[in-house]
C-alpha positions in Angstrom: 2.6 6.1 -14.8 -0.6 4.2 -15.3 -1.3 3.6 -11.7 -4.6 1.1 -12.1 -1.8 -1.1 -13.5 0.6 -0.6 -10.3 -2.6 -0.7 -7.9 -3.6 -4.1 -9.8 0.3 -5.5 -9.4 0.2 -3.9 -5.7 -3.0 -6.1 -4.8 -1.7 -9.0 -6.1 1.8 -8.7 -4.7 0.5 -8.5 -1.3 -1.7 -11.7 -2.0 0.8 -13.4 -4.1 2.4 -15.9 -1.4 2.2 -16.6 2.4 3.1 -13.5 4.3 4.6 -13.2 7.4 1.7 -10.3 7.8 -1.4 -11.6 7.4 -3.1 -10.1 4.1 -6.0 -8.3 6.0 -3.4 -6.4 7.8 -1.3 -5.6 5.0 -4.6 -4.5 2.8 -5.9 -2.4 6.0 -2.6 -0.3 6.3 -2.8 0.8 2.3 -6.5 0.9 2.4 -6.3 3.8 5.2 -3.4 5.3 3.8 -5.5 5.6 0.2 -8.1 7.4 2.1 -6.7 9.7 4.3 -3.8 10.4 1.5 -1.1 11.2 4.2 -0.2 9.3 7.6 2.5 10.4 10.2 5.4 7.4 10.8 2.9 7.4 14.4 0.1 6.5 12.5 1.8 4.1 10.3 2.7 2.4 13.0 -0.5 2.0 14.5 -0.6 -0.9 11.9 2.1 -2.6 13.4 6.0 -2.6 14.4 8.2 -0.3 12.3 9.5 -3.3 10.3 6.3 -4.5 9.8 4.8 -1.0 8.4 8.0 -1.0 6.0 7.8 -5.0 4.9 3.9 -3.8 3.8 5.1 -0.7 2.0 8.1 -3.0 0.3 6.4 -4.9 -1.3 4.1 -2.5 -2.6 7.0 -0.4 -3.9 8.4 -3.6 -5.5 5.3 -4.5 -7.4 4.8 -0.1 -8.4 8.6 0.1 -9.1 10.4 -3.0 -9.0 12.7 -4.2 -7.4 15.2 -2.9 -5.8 14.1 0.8 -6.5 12.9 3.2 -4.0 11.2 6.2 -5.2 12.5 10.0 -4.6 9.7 11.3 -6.9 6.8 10.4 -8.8 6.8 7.6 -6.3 3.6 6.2 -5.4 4.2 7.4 -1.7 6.8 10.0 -0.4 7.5 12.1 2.5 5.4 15.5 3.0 7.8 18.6 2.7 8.6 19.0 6.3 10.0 15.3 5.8 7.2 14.5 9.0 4.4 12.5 7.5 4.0 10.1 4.1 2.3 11.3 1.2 0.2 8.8 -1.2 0.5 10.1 -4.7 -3.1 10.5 -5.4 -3.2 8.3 -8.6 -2.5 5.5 -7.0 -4.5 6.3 -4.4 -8.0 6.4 -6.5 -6.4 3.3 -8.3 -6.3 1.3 -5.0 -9.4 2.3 -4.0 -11.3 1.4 -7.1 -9.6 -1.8 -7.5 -10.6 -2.9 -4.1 -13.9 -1.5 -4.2 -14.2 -3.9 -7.4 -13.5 -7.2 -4.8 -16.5 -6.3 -3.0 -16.9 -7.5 0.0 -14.7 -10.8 1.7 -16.6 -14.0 1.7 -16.0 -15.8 5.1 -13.5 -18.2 4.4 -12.5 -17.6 1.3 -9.1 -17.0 0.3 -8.4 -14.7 -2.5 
């Protein structure tokens, strides 16, 4: 899988059209995942509603795997063994991060 590509179509998926979720929000929830590389469904949720957490996560699925497709393995998330907490596949997750760290930072008022 050549994740800078999915990370690239994962950005611009979440920035693609209006949202019902406003793009910081959706951006904050994979950011935090990338960095801590696994989140309980609790912490998830401290991102928002349960339907909200899975929209975000959608969409970035969609733009990884398509449409359509969820992923059992070689995903670029899954659950953790104990089937308790989400795993980032760490790929993607140095993909995302360098791929946002090349936005730098948001100008005020700028949309990107």
């Amino acid at each position: 899988m050549d994740w800078a590509a999915a990370a690239y179509r994962a950005r611009r998926q979440i920035g693609a059209r209006k949202r019902t979720f406003p793009e910081d929000r959706s951006l904050a929830l994979i950011d935090v995942f990338a960095e801590r590389g696994t989140m309980t469904a609790a912490e998830l949720r401290q991102h928002g509603p349960a339907d909200v957490v899975a929209t975000i996560l959608g969409h970035v699925t969609t733009a990884v795997h398509g449409k359509g497709h969820v992923p059992t393995r070689n995903g670029w998330y899954r659950r953790d063994e104990t089937g308790t907490a989400y795993v980032i596949d760490a790929g993607f997750a140095v993909a995302w991060k360098g791929a946002r760290a090349c936005e730098g930072p948001p100008i005020a008022g700028a949309h990107r």
